[in-house]
C-alpha positions as CSV (number, residue, x, y, z in Angstrom):
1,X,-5.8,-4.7,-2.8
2,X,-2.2,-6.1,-2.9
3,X,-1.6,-5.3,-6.7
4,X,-3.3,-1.9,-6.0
5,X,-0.7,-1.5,-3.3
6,X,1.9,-2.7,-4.6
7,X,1.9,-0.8,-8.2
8,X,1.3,2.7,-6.3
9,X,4.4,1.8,-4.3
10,X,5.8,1.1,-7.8
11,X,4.3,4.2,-9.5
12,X,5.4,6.4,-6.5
13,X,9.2,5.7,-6.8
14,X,9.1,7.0,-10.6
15,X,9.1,10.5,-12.3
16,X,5.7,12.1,-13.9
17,X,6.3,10.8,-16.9
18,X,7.1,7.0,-15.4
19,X,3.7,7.4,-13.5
20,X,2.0,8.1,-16.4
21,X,3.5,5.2,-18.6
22,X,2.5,3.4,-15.7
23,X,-0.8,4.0,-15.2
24,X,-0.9,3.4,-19.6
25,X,0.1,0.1,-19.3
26,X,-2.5,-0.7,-16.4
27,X,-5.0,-3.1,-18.1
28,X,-7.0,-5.8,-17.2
29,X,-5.7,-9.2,-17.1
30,X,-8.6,-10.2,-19.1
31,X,-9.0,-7.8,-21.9
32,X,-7.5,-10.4,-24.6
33,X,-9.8,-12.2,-26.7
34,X,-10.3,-15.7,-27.0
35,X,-11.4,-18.1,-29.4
36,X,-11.0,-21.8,-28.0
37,X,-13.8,-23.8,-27.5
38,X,-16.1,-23.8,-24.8
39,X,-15.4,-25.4,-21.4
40,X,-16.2,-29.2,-21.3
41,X,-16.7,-31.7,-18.4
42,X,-13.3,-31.8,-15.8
43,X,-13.1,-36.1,-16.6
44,X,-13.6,-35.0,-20.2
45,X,-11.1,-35.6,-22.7
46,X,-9.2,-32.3,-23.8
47,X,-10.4,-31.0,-26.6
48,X,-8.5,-31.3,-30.2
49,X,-7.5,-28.0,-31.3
50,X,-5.1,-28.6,-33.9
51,X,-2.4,-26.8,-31.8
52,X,-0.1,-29.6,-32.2
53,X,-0.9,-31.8,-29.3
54,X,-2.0,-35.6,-29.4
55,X,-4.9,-36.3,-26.9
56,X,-5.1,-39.2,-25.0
57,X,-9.1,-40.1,-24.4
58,X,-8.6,-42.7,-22.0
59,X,-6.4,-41.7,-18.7
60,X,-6.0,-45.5,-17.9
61,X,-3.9,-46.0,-21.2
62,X,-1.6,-43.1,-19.5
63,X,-1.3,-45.0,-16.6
64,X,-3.6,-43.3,-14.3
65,X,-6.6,-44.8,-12.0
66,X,-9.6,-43.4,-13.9
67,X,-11.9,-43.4,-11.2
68,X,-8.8,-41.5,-8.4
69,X,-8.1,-39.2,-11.4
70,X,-11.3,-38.0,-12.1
71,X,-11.7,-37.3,-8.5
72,X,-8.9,-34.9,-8.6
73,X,-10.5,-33.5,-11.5
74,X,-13.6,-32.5,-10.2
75,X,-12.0,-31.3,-6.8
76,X,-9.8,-29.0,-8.7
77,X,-13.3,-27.8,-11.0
78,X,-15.7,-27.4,-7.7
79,X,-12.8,-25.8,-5.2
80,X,-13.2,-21.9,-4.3
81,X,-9.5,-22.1,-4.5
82,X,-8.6,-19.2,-7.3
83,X,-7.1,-21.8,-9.3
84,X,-7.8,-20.6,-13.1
85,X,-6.5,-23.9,-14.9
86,X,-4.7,-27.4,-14.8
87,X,-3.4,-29.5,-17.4
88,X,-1.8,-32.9,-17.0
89,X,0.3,-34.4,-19.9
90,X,2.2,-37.7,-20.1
91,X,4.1,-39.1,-22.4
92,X,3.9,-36.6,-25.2
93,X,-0.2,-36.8,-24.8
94,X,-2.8,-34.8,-22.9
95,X,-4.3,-36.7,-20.4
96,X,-6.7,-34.2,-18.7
97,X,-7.7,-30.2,-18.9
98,X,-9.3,-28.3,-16.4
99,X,-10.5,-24.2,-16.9
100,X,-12.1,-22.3,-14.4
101,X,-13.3,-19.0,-13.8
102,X,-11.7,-16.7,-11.1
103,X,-10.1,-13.0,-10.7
104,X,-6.9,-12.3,-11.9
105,X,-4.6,-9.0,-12.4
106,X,-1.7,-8.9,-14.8
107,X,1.6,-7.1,-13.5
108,X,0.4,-3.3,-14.6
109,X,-3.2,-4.2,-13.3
110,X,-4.6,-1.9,-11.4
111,X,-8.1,-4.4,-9.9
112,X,-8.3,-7.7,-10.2
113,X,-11.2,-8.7,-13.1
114,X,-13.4,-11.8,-12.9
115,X,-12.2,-13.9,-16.3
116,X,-13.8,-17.2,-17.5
117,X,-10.2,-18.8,-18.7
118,X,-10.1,-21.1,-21.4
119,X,-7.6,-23.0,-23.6
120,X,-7.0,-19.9,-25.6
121,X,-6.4,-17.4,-23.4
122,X,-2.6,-16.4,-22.1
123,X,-1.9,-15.6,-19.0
124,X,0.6,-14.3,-16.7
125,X,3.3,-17.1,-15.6
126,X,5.2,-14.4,-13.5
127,X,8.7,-16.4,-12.5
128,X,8.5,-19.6,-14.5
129,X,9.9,-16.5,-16.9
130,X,13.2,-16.9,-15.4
131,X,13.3,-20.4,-15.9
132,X,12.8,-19.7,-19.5
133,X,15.4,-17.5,-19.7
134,X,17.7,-20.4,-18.8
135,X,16.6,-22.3,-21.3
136,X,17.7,-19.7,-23.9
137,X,21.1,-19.4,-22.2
138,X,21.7,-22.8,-22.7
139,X,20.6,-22.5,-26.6
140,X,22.8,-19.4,-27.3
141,X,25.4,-21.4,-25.2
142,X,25.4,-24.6,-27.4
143,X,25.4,-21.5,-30.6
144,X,29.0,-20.9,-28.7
145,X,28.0,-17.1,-27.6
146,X,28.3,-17.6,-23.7
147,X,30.9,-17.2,-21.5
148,X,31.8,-20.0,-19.4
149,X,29.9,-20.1,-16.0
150,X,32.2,-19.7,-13.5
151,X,33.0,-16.1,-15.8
152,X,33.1,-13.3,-12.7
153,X,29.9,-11.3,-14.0
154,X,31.4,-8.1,-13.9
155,X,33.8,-8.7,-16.0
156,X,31.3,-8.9,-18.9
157,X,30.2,-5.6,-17.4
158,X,33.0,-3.3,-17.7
159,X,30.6,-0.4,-16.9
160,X,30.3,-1.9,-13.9
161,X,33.9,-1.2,-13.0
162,X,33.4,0.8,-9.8
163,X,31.8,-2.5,-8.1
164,X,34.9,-4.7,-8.3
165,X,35.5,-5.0,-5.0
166,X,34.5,-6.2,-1.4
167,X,33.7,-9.7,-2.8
168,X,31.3,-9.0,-5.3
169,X,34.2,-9.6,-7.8
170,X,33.7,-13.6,-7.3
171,X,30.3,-13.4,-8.2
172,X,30.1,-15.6,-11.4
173,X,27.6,-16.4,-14.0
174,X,26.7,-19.9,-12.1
175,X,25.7,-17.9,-8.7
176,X,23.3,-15.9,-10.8
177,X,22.0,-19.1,-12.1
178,X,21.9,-20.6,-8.7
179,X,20.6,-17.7,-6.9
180,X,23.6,-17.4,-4.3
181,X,25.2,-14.4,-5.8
182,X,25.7,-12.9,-2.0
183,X,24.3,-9.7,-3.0
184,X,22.1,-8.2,0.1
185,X,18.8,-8.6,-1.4
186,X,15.4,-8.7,-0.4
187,X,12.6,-10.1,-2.4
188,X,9.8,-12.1,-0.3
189,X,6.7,-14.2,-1.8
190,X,4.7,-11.3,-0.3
191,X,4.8,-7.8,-1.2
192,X,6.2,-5.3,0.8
193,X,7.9,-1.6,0.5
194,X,10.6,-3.0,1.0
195,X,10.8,-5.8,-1.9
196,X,13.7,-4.5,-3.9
197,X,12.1,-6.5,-7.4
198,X,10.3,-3.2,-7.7
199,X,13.9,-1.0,-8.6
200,X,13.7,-3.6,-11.8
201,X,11.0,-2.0,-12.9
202,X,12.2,1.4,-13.7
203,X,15.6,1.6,-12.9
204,X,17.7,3.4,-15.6
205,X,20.2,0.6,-15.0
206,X,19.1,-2.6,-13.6
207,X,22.8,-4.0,-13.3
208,X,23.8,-1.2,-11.4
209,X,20.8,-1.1,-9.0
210,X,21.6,-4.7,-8.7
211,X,25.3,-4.5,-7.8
212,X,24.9,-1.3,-6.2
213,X,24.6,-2.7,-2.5
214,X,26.9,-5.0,0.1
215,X,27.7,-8.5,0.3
216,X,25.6,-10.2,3.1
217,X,27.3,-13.7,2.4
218,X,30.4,-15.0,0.1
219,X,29.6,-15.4,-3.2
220,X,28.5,-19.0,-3.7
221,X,27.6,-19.6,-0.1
222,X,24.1,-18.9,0.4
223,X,20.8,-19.0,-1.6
224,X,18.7,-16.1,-2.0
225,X,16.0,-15.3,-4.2
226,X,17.3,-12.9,-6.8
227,X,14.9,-11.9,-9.8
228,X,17.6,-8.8,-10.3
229,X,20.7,-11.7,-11.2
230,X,18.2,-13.1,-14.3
231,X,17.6,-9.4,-15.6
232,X,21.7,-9.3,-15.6
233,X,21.9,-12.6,-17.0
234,X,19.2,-11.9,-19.6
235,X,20.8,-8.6,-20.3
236,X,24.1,-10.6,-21.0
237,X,21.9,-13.1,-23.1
238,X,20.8,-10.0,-25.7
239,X,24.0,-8.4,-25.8
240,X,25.7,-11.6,-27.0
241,X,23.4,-13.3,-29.3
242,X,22.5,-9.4,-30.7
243,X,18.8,-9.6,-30.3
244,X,16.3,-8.8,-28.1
245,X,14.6,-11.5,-25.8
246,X,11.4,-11.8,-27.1
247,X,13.3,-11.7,-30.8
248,X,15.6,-14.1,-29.7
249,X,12.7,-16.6,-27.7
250,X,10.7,-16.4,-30.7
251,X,13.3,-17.7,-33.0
252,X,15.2,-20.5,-30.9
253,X,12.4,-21.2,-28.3
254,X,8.5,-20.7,-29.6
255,X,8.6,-21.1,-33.1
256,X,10.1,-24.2,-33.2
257,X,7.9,-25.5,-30.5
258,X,4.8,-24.3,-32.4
259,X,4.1,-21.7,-29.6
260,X,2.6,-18.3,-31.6
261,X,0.1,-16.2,-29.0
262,X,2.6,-15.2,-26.3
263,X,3.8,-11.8,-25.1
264,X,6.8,-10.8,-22.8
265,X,5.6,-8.0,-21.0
266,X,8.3,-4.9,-20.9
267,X,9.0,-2.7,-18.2
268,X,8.1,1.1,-17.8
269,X,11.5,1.7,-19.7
270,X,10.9,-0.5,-22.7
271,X,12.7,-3.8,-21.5
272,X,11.0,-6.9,-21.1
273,X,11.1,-8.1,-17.8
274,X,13.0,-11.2,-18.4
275,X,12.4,-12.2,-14.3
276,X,8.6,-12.1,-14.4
277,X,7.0,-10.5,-17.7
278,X,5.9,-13.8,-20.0
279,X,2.4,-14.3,-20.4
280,X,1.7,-18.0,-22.0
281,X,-1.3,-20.5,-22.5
282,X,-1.6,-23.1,-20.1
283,X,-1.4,-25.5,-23.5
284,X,1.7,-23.6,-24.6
285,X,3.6,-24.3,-20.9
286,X,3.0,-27.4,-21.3
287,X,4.5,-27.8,-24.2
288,X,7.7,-26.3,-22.9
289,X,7.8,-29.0,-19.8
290,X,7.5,-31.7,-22.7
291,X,10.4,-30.4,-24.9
292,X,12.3,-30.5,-21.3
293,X,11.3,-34.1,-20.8
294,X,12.3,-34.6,-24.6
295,X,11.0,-37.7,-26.0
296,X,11.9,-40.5,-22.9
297,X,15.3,-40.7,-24.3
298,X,16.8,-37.5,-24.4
299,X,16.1,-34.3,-22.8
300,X,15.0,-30.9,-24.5
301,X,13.8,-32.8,-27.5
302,X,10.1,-31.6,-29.7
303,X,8.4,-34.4,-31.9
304,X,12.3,-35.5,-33.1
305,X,13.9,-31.7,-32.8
306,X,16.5,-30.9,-30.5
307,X,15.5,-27.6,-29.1
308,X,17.6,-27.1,-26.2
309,X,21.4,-29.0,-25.7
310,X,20.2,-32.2,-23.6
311,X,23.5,-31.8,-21.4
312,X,22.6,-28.1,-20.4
313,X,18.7,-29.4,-19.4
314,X,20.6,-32.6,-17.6
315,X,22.7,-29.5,-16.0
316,X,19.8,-27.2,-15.4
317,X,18.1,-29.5,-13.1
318,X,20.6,-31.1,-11.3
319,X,20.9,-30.0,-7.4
320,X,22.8,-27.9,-7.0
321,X,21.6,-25.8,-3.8
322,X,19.9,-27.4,-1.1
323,X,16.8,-25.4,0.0
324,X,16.4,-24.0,3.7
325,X,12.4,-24.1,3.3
326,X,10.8,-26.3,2.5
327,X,12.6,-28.4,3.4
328,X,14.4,-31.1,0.9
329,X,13.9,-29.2,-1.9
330,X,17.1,-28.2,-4.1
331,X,17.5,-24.9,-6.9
332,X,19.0,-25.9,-10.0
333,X,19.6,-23.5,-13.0
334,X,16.3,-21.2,-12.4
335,X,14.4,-24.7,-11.6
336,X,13.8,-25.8,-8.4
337,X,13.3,-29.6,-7.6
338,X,11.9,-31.6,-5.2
339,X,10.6,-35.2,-5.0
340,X,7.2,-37.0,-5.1
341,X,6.1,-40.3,-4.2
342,X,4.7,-42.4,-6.7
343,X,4.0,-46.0,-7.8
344,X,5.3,-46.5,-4.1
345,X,8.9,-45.0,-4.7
346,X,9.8,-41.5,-5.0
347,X,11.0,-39.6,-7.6
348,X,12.8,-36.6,-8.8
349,X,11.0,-33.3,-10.4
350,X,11.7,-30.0,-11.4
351,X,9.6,-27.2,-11.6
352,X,9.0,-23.8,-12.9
353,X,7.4,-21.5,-10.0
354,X,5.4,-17.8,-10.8
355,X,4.0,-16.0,-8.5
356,X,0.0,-16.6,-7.4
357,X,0.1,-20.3,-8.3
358,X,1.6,-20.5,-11.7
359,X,3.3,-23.7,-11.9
360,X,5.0,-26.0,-14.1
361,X,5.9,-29.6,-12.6
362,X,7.9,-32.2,-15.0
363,X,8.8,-35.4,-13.3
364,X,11.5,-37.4,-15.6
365,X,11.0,-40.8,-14.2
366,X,7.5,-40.6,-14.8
367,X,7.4,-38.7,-18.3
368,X,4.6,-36.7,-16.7
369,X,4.1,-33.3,-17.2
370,X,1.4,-30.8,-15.2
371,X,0.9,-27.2,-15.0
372,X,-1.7,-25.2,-13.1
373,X,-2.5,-21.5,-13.0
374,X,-4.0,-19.6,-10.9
375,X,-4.7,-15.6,-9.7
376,X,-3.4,-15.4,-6.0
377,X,-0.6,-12.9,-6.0
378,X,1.3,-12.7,-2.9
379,X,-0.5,-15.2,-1.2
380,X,2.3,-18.0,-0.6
381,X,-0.8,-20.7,0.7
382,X,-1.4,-21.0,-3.3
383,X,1.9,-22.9,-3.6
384,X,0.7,-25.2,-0.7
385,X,-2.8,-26.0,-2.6
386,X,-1.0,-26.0,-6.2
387,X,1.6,-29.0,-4.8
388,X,-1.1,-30.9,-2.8
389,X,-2.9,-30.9,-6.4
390,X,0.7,-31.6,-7.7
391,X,0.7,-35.0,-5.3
392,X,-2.6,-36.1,-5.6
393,X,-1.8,-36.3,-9.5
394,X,1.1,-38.5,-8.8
395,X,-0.5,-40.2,-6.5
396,X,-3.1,-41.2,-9.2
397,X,-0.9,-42.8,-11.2
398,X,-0.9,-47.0,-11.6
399,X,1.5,-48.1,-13.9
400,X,4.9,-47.0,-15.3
401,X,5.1,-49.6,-18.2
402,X,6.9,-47.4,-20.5
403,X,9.6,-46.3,-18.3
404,X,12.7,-45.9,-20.5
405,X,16.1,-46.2,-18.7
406,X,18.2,-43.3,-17.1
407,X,18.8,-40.4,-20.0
408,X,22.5,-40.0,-20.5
């Protein structure tokens, strides 16, 4: 019912022939084809598939409690919680695999289909997109085709001219980032008629819907989630490094990292919507929070490839907002971070968040990685469940013998 309600809402706003591009692009999440292998036991070894992972067959080698880890494992695999799948990594290895079968809905969905998910399948990451996005900033930036942050945004938007005024003048490219641009905006976990994420959608311009509205606070001083500042900064992105995003993802992000079955989803006006439109395998985000984690040394590293510019990852997910709710959590560079306790001490992570559960959680200290999805849109209790599983996982863990000193 909310997707339902929330695309008419959508499709409402728009012309005849928006609602009818629309109501095209309305599929079921499910209607891709898969050809991985069938679903094994939860305490199972993942399965090889020659997708350029290592597997490690026995947990305790990772560090993990076998028997406590197994537990979580078949928790996760009996729950009625829509969780759709789990995977746990450490140390460049899979550790454990999980795939369930539960109803989902893509973004142009009009029902939710029940889908048996399994390691080939892609699926919807909603938000963690935005987090990507920063990851190819700070490529193109280390390529030397980005403006410093603190650049004012509009004045790579000359366009834009009209909205230099009334404070919105000091927003820069690191408020975007940070998500305390200023800009009155309103874009709850839930879906209402009031959430202005839908004007991305279809708005001719997205950095004039965007700026086209008061300052509630002084740029800089507040956070507030803003999917419409990553459209701008990904509009920025394409306009400097002359390609589009998916063009430019493919070549400086997924190809390198091995990553070929993905899609960016695009908006009713052709552009991929760079705040929410990526659709991944589980396997495939995983991969992503490994190159992050690098190779224990240094960050943004793939199996001895410097991907992404360790200093701008090192940047990325550094604290530099402190979180009103929950509380003790911090926003980084389209990450958010937290801690966890583990091997009776706590440490750091940093975490890409979608919508309906889709997460991906990479703890440095403890060269773990672990990523869940999952099909409940607009129902914030998912993000409760999905960082309970998050902490039982730590918790699981025994030994640290391989813990490499501080990254520089």
């Amino acid at each position: 019912m909310r997707t339902r309600f929330k695309e008419t809402l959508r499709c409402l706003a728009m012309s005849g022939a928006l609602l009818a591009l629309c109501v095209a692009n309305a599929q079921p999440a499910s209607s891709e084809a898969s050809h991985a292998s069938p679903q094994h036991a939860p305490c199972a070894p993942p399965p090889n598939l020659a997708d350029g992972w290592a597997i490690e067959t026995d947990p305790e080698v990772s560090g993990f409690d076998v028997a406590q880890l197994c537990v979580v494992l078949s928790k996760f695999a009996a729950s009625e919680v829509n969780f759709h799948s789990l995977i746990i990594e450490r140390r460049g290895k899979l550790v454990a695999e999980v795939y369930k079968r539960g109803k989902d809905e893509s973004i142009y969905s009009l029902f939710a289909s029940t889908t048996t998910f399994d390691a080939g399948m892609r699926h919807d990451v909603r938000s963690i997109s935005k987090s990507v996005v920063s990851l190819l900033w700070g490529i193109a930036d280390a390529e030397g085709k980005m403006p410093p942050l603190h650049t004012p945004v509009l004045d790579l938007l000359p366009e834009l001219d009209e909205f230099n005024n009334e404070g919105r003048e000091k927003i820069t490219v690191a408020h975007l980032l940070t998500m305390r641009s200023g800009l009155d905006w309103s874009e709850p976990n839930t879906y209402t008629a009031q959430n202005d994420e839908f004007g991305l959608y279809w708005r001719s311009s997205q950095a004039h819907y965007v700026f086209n509205r008061p300052m509630a606070a002084p740029a800089g001083a507040l956070y507030n989630y803003n999917g419409g500042g990553t459209a701008i900064l990904a509009q920025i992105l394409t306009k400097r490094v002359g390609m589009s995003l998916p063009e430019y993802a493919r070549k400086v992000l997924f190809t390198p990292l091995g990553i070929t079955d993905w899609t960016w989803v695009n908006d009713v006006r052709g552009r991929p919507l760079a705040f929410a439109g990526l659709r991944l395998r589980p396997r495939d985000m995983a991969k992503i929070g490994r190159m992050v984690l690098g190779d224990g040394k240094q960050f943004g590293n793939w199996q001895g490839k410097q991907i992404v510019p360790a200093e701008w990852i090192k940047q990325s997910i550094r604290r530099h907002v402190q979180m009103p709710d929950p509380p003790g959590w911090q926003y980084g560079y389209q990450w958010w971070l937290g801690e966890v306790d583990a091997l009776n001490m706590k440490h750091d992570w940093a975490a890409g968040f979608g919508n309906g559960g889709q997460r991906l959680f990479m703890v440095p200290s403890l060269d773990l990685v672990v990523v869940t999805t999952a099909g409940e849109y607009g129902k914030p209790a998912i993000g409760r469940e999905g960082y309970q599983l998050f902490r039982q996982i730590a918790s699981a863990l025994r030994t640290n013998s391989s813990l490499v000193a501080p990254r520089n």
